[in-house]
Every structure is written in structure tokens, then in C-alpha cells.
N, C-alpha and C positions, 0 to 999 in steps of 0.2 A: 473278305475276311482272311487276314494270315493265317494259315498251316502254323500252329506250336510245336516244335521241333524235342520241346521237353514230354516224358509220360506225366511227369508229374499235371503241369498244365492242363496236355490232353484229359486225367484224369476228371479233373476239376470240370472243362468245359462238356465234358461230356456228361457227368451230373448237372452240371446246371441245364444240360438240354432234355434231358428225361426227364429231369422236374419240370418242366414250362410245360412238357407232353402228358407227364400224370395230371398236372393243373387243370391243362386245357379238356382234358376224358373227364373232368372232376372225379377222378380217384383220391382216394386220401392212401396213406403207403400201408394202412390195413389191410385196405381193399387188394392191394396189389399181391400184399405177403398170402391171403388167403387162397389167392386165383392160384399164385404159382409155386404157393406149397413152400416160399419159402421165408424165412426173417425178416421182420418187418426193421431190426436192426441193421441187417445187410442192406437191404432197399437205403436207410437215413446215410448210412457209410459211402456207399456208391453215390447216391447224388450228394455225399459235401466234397465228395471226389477223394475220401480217406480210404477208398478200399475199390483193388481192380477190379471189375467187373469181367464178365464170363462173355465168351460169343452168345452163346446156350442162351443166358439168362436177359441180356440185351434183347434178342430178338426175339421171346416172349414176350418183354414187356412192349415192344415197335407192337406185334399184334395184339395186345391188349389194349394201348391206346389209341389203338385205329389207324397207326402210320401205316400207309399202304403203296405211297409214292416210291416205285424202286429205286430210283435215285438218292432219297431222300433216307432210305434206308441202310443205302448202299454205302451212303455217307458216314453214316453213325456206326456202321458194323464195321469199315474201317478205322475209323476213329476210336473203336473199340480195342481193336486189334493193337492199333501203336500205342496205347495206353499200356499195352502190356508188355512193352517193349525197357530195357532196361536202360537209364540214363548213363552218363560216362561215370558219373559218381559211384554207382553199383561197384565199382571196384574196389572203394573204401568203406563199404558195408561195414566191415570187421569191426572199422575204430572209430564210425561216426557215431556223434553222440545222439542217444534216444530223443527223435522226432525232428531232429536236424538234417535228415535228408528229404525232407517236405521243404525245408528253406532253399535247400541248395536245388532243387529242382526249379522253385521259384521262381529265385532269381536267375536261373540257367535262359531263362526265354524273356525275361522283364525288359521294358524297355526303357526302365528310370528305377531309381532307387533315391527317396530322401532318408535320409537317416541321421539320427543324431546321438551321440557317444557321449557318455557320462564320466567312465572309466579308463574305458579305451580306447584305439583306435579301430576305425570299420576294419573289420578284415581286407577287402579287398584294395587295402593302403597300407599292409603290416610288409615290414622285412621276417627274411626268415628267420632271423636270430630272434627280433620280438616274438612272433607267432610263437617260436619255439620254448621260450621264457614264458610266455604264457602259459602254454597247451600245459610245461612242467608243474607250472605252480597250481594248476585246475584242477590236472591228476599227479600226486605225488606217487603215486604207486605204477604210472603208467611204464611198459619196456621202452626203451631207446627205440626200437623198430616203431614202434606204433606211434610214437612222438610225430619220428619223422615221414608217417604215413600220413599223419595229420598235417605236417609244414606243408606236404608237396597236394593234400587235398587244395590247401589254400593258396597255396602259389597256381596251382590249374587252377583257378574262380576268377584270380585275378586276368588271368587270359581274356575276361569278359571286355573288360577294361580296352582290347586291340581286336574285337568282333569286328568281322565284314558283313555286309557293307555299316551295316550301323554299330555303333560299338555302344554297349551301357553307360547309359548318362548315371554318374554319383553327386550328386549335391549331399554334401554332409556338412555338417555344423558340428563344430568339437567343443568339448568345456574348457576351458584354460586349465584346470588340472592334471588335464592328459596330457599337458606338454612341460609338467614340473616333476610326475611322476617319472624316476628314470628307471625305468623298467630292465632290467638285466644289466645293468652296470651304464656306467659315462658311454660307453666307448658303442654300447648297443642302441643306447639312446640316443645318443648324437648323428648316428649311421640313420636309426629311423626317422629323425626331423628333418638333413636332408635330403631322404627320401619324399617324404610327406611334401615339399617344395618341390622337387621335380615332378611327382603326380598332377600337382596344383596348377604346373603346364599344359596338363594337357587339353583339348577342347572339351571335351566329355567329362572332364574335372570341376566342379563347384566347391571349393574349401572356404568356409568362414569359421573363425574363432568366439564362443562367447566369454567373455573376460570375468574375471569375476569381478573387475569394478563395477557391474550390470546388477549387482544383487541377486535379488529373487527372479528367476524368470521359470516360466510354464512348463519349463523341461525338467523341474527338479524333480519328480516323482520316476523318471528312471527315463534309459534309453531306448529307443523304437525305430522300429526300418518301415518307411509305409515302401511297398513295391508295387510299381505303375506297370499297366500294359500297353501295347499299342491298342488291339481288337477288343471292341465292346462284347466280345463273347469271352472275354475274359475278366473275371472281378478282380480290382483291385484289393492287397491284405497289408495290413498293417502286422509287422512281427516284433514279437516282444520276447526275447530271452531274461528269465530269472532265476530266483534260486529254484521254484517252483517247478521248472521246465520251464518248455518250449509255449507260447499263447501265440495263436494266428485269429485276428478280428478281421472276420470279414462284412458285417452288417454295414450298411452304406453311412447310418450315421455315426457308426465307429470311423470308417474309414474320412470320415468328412473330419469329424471332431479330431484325427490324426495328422490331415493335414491343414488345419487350422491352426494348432499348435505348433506346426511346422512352419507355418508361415509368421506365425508371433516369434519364435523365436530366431528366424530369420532379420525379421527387421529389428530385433535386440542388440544381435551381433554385429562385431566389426563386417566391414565390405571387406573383399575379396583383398586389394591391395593394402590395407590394415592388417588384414591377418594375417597377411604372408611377411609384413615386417614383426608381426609379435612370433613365430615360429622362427625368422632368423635370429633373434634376441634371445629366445629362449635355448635356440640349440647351438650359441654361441657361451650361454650361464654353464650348460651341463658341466 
């Protein structure tokens, strides 16, 4: 089993192990709130991994469910512990947007990401000047400092992209409209396409284009990241930004039905050497 290097992860894997431990005691998380006196809301929060957990209250619940293996304990209380350790992200607390630093932890340890863009491009393929046009046009009200607190959040994610030894596999699929849309002028757009074709280089890079001569296809109802792990002690989550916020499905027939549609809209789209002549076309039009 891989060590998760992320807290957010660890958060995550260490609720889903208290839950298989309350399962296995046939506890229901009542039972658990009334032994230890405390919320039965805290207990649901800790095992979906929304909320750190305590050394204190971990190792109550080990001796309520009968773990008694030292080892085995000794496992989970350190796993405890680096859950509560602060990600590199922590440093942009100030200006990340509400529930977006659960993504960015995510993805901080994932070992794939399919995603598919509606509007725009994935983040971790934006120039700084797009990102920058962006983040302004999000928040019109936001300081120039905090702007560019956000460029360089997203320029540090893109790092994932030159991870040792394994670097973040990106399979993304774009809509043809993200590459007619010229987001901050000619001269910003035509810098980010060929960009977007250097990335398209790299081994860890999957770019396909869906045209709009394709019509109707399964992705019009909006854009979605599903993120893979390696370790089965990790659930795979489908993320979905809207105007609504932040949405993470983690149920397996969510996560299935996610990349189903990932896969439909896959074989929709141009191949790899198609799309990279319709992005030189297009960022030859700007």
C-alpha cells in the first residue's frame, strides 16, 4: 500500500478505515457518538474524511471497536497524526476559493486525472496571463496581490505535471469552443495554444479535441475531473465545479457512470494527431 504524502488523502483513507472498523463491531455512528460523548455529526465528517480527526478521539474509537493489534494501531494513530499535517497549499488559504482546497489536495497525490472542459482550459495547462484573465474576470473585485497569489497557486499544481519518479498522468478532452474563445486578447490566446501544444508533448500529456462538427455529445451537461489513485485504499472522486460550488462524488456508481462518459466522449473526439492539427489552425485564426 503507498504512504499518501497528501493530509487531505490521508484524511480520506483514514475515514474510510474507521468505517470498515465501526462496520466490522456493528456499530452504527450512534452507537459510537453516545460511548464517547461525542457528535454523531463529527464521527459522519471524520469518516468522509471532511473533518481532522483528534489523536484523543481515534484511539477511543481503536478501543471501542476492539482494535487491539499494536501495530495495527500504531498504524492508524500515525496516520492520524500526518492527517493533521498542513499541505503546501496551506499557504494560499487566504485566497483559495471555498472547498477548493479538498481538490487541490486531491489532486496533490492522484495518480491520473481525466477531465473534460466545457469553457475552459484544465488548469494545470493555463499560461499565467490566461489563469490571470481568468481568476480577474471570476472576481472583479479581487486586489492585484491576491490575483497573483492565485496565478502562482496554479503555476505550483502545474509542478505535478514534472513529479518524480511518476509524474501526473492528464488525459483531457477540450470542446472546440475553448479554442475560439480568445480569452484576454489575440496576443494571450495565441501564447496559450501554443502552449497547449507543447504540453501535448509531453508523455504524461493526453490532449484530444471534441469539434463541434460531433454535435450532441454526453458532455454537454457541464465539465468534470474524475481523479484516479494508485492504492485501493484510496477512493477514486469525480469533481465537478459550478456556479453552485464545489460537488465531489464519491459513490462507485457515480464514479463508474463518470468514467463512462469519459470514455464516450473519448471515442467522440478527434485522436491525438487531429487535434493537435485543429489547435495549430486555430491558434494560427487568432
Amino acid at each position: 500500500m503507498s504512504n499518501p504524502q497528501s493530509p487531505t488523502v490521508r484524511r480520506r483513507r483514514l475515514g474510510l478505515e474507521l468505517r470498515r472498523l465501526r462496520d466490522a463491531a456493528g456499530l452504527t455512528t450512534k452507537d459510537v457518538a453516545r460511548s464517547l460523548e461525542i457528535s454523531e455529526a463529527k464521527i459522519n465528517r471524520i469518516e468522509r474524511g471532511n473533518l481532522t480527526a483528534r489523536v484523543i478521539d481515534v484511539r477511543a474509537m481503536l478501543d471501542l471497536y476492539g482494535l487491539h493489534d499494536p501495530e495495527q494501531r500504531e498504524a492508524l494513530l500515525t496516520l492520524t497524526r500526518q492527517a493533521r499535517e498542513r499541505g503546501w497549499w496551506a499557504q494560499y488559504e487566504d485566497v483559495l476559493p471555498t472547498g477548493f482546497e479538498t481538490y487541490v489536495g486531491l489532486e496533490a497525490d492522484a495518480a491520473s486525472l481525466r477531465a473534460f472542459s466545457v469553457t475552459v482550459l484544465h488548469g494545470l495547462l493555463q499560461t499565467e496571463d490566461y489563469a490571470r484573465t481568468l481568476i480577474r474576470q471570476v472576481n472583479p473585485g479581487m486586489d492585484g496581490e491576491s490575483v497573483d497569489r492565485l496565478v502562482a497557486l496554479r503555476c505550483e499544481r502545474q509542478r505535478l505535471l514534472d513529479r518524480t519518479p511518476e509524474p501526473l498522468k492528464l488525459w483531457t478532452i477540450i470542446d472546440e469552443a475553448i479554442l475560439r474563445r480568445p480569452i484576454g486578447g489575440r496576443e494571450v490566446m495565441r501564447a496559450q495554444l501554443q502552449r497547449l501544444l507543447r504540453e501535448a508533448e509531453r508523455p504524461c500529456v493526453d490532449l484530444q479535441v471534441l469539434p463541434f462538427s460531433k454535435g450532441w455529445h454526453p458532455g454537454l451537461s457541464g465539465a468534470f475531473t474524475l481523479i484516479e489513485f494508485l492504492s485501493d485504499a484510496d477512493k477514486d472522486v469525480v469533481y465537478i465545479d459550478g456556479p453552485g460550488g464545489n460537488l465531489y462524488l464519491e459513490k462507485s456508481a457515480e464514479v463508474r457512470q463518470a468514467a463512462d462518459t469519459f470514455d464516450r466522449l473519448r471515442a467522440k473526439a478527434l485522436d491525438g494527431d487531429e487535434s493537435l492539427q485543429m489547435i495549430k489552425a486555430a491558434a494560427k485564426d487568432v
